[in-house]
N, C-alpha and C positions, 0 to 999 in steps of 0.2 A: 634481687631476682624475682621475687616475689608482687612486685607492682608491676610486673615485664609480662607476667603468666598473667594477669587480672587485664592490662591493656591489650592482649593477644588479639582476642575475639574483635573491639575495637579496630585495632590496626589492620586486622584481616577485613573487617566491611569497609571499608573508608578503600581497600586496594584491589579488592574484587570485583569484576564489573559488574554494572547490573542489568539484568533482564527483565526490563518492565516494558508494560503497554506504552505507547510511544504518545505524546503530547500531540492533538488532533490537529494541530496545523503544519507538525511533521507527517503525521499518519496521511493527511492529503497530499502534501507534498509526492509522500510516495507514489499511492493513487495515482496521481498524475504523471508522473514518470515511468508506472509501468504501463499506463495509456498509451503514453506518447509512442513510448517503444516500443510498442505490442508489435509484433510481425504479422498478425490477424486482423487489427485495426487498419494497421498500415496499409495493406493490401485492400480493402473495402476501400481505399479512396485511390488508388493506381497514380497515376503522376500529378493527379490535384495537391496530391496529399495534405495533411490536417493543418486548417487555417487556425480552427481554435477548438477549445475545451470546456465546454460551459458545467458548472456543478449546479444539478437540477435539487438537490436535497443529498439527506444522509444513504450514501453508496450509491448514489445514481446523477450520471454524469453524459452529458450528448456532444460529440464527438462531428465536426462541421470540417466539411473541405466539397470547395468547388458549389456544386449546386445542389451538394448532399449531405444527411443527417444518419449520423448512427446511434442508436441508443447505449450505453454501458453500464451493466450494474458490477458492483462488488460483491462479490459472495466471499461466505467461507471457505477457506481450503481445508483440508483433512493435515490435524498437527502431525509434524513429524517427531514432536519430543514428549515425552514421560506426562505423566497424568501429573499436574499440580504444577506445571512450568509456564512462569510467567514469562512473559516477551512480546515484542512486535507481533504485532497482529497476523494470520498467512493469510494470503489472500488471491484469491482467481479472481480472472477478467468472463464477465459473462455478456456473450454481445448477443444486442439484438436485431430486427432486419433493419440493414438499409434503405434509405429512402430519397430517393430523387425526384428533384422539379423539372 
């Protein structure tokens, strides 16, 4: 019984999940699927809609449909969990003006 109480702690980290910052090529991954999906983006291009998604640098991404450019940065969201909680990163879309040729 006694090696059972000692591998406890063990067996509980190994089956608990975890809440860490997410590996940067999932972290974009995301980015760009809440780009795509944005209803606010979307809308900025009406039935063009988005040809592509160019990644300008770190949280800043320009957004192409039709004969026009939107700018998108990443910002912080406000956490919604307890002070010391590790996790996926929250995140808002922050657009900026559109631009046509």
């Amino acid at each position: 019984m006694r090696p059972f109480i000692l591998a406890l702690p063990l067996i509980l980290a190994t089956v608990l999940p975890a809440f860490a910052a997410l590996p940067p090529q999932y972290q974009r991954q995301k980015e760009l699927l809440a780009i795509v999906e944005s209803e606010a983006v979307n809308e900025e291009f009406g039935m063009d809609g988005i040809e592509s998604v160019e990644y300008l640098g770190e949280d800043r991404y320009r957004v192409t449909g039709g004969n026009c450019t939107l700018d998108v940065t990443i910002v912080d969201a406000p956490s919604t969990h307890p002070a010391g909680f590790t996790g996926p990163r929250e995140f808002a879309l922050e657009l900026g003006e559109t631009a046509c040729n």
